[in-house]
MIPALUM-532558 format. One record per atom (N, C-alpha, C): residue number from 0; y, x, z. Coordinates in Angstrom, 2 decimals. Layout:
- nr:yy:xx:zz
- NUM:Y:X:Z
...
***
This chain:
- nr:yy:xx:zz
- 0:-1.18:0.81:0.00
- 0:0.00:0.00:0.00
- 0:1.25:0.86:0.00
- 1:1.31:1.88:0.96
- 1:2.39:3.06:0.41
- 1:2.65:3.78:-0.51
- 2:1.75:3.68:-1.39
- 2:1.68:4.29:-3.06
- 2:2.98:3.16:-3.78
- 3:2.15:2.18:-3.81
- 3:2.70:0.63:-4.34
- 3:4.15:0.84:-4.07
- 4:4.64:0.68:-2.81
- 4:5.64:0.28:-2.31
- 4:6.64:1.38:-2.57
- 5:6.24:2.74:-2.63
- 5:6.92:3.86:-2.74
- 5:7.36:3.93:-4.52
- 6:6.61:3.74:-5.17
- 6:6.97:3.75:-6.75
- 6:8.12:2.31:-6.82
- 7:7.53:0.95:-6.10
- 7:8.25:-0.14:-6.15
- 7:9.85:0.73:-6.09
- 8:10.20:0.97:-4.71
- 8:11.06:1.66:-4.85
- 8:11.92:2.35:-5.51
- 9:11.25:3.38:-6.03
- 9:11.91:3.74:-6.79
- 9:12.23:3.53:-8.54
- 10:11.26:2.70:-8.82
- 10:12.13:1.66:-9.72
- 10:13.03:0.81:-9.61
- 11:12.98:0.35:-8.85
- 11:14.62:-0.67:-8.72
- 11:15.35:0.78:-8.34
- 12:15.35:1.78:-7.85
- 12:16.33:2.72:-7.37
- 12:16.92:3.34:-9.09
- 13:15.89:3.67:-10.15
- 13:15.87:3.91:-11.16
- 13:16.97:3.09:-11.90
- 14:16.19:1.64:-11.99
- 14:17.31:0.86:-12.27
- 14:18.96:0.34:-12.26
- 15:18.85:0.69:-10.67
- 15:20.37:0.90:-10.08
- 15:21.39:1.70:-10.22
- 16:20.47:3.08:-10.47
- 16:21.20:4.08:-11.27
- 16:21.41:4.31:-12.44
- 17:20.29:4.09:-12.94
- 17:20.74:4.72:-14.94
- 17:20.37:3.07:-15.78
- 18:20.50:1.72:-15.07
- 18:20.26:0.92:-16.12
- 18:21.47:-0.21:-15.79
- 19:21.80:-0.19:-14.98
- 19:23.06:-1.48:-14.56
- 19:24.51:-0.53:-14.36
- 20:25.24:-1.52:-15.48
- 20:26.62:-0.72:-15.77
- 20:27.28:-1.99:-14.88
- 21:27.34:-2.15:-13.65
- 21:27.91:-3.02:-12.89
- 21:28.78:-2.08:-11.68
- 22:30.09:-2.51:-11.69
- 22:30.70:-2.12:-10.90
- 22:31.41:-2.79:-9.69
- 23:30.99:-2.78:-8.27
- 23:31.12:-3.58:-7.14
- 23:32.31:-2.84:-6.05
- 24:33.45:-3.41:-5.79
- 24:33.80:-2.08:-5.19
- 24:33.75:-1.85:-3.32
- 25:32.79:-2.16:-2.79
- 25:32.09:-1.88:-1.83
- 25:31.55:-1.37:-1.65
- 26:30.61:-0.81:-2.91
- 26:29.42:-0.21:-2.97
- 26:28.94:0.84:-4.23
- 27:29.00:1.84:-3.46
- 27:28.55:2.59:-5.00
- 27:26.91:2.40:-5.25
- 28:26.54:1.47:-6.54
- 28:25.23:1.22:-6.57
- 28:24.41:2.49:-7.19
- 29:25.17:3.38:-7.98
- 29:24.24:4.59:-8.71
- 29:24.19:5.43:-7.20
- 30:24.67:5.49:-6.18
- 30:24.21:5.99:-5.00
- 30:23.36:5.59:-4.52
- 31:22.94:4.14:-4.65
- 31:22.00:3.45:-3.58
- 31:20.45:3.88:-4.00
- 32:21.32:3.86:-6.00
- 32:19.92:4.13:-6.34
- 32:19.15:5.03:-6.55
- 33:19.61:6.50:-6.64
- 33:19.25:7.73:-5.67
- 33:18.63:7.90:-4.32
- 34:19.38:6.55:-3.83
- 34:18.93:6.92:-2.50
- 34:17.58:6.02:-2.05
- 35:17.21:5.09:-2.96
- 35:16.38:4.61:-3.10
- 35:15.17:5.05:-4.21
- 36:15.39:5.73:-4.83
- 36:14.61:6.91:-5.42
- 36:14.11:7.73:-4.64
- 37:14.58:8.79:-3.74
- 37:14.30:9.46:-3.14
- 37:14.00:9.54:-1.93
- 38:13.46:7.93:-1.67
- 38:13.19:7.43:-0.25
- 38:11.39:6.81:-1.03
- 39:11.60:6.56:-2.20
- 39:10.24:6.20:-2.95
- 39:9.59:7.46:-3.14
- 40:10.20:8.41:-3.47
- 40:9.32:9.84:-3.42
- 40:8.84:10.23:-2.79
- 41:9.68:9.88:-1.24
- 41:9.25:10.31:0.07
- 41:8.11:9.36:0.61
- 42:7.83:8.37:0.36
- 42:7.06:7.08:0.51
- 42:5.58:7.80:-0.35
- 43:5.46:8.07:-1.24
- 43:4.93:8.36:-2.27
- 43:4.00:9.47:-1.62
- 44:4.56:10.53:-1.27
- 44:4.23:11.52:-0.98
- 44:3.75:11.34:0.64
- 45:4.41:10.60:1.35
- 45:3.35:10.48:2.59
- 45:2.35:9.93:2.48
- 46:1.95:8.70:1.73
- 46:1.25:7.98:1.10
- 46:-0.46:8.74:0.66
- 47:0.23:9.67:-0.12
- 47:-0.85:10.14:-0.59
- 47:-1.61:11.60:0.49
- 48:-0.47:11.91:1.40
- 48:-0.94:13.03:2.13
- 48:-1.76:11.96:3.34
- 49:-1.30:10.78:3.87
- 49:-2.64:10.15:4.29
- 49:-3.67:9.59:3.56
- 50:-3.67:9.32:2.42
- 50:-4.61:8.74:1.57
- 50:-6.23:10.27:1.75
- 51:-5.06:11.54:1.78
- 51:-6.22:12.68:1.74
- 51:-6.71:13.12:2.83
- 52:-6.46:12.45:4.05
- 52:-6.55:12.59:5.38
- 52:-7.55:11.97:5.81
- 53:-7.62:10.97:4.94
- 53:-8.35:9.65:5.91
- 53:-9.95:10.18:6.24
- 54:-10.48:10.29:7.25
- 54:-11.69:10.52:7.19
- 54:-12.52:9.69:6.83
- 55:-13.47:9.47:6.25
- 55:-14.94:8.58:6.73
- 55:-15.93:8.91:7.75
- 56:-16.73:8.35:8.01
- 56:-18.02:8.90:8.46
- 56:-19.02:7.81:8.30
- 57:-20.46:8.78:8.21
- 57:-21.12:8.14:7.76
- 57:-22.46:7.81:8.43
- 58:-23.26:6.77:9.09
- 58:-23.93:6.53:10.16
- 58:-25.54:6.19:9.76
- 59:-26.22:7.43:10.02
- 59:-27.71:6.81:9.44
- 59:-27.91:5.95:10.73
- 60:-28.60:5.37:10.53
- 60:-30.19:4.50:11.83
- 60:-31.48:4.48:11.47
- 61:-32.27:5.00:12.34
- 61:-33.60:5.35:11.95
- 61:-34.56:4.79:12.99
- 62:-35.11:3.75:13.04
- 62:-36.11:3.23:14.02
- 62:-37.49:3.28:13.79
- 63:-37.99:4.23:14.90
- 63:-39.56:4.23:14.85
- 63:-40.59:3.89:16.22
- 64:-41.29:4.12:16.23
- 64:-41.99:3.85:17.85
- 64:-42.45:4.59:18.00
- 65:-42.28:5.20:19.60
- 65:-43.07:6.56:20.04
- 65:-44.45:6.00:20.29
- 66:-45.54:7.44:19.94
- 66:-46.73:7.26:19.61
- 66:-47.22:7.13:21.50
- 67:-46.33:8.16:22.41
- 67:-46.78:8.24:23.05
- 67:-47.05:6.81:24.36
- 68:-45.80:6.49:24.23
- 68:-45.59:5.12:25.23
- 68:-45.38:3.74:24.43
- 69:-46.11:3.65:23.15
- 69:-45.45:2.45:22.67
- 69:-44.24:1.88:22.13
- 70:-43.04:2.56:23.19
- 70:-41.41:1.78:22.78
- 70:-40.95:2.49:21.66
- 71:-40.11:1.09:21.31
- 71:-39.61:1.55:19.56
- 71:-37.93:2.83:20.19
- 72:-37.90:3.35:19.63
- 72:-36.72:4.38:19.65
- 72:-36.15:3.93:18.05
- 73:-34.62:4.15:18.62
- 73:-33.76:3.99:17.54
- 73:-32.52:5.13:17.81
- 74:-32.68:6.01:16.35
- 74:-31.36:7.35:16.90
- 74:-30.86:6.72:15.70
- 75:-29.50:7.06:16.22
- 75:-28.43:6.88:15.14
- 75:-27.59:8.20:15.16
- 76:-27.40:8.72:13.37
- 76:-26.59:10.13:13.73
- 76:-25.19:9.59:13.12
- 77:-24.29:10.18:13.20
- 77:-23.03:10.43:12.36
- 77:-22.56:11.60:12.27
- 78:-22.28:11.82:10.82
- 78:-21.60:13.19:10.30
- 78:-20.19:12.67:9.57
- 79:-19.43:13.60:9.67
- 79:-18.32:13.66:8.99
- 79:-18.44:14.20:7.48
- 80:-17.21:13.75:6.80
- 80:-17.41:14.07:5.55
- 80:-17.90:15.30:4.95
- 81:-17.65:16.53:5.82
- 81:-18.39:17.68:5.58
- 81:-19.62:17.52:5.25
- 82:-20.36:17.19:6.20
- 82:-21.96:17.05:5.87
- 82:-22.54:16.61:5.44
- 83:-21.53:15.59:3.99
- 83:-22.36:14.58:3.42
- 83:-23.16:15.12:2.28
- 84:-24.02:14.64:1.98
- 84:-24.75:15.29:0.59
- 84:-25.01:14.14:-0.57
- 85:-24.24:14.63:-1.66
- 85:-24.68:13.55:-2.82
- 85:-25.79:13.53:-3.43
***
C-alpha cells in the first residue's frame, strides 16, 4: 500500500508542477508539487526498504507416535528465511 500511495503522490505532485498553468495567489502550486513529489519518493523508498525486510517463516508439523510408550508426539520446527530450501 506504500508503493501505491507513494507513486499516487507523486503524480498529482507531477501534475501540479509541470501540467497546470493555474495561478492562485496564496499558494505557490509548482511548490506544492515538488513537495509532493518528493514526499512520494520518500514514501516509495520506505515502502520498498520494508517490503525487503519483511521476514517470513516457515513452520513444518510432523506427528508420529513413540514406539516406546504409545503417545503420539507432535514437533513443530520453524526456520527463517535463511534456511529455506527450494
Amino acid at each position: 500500500m506504500s508503493i501505491g500511495f507513494g507513486i499516487l503522490l507523486f503524480v498529482i505532485g507531477a501534475i501540479l508542477a509541470f501540467a497546470l498553468n493555474l495561478t492562485v495567489d496564496w499558494i505557490d502550486l509548482q511548490l506544492v508539487g515538488y513537495i509532493l513529489m518528493g514526499a512520494g519518493v520518500v514514501i516509495v523508498i520506505i515502502g520498498i526498504v520494508l517490503l525487503a525486510r519483511r521476514r517470513r517463516s516457515v513452520a513444518t508439523s510432523q506427528t508420529s507416535i513413540d514406539p516406546a510408550t504409545g503417545d503420539r508426539v507432535t514437533r513443530t520446527e520453524r526456520s527463517a528465511p535463511d534456511d529455506e530450501v527450494y
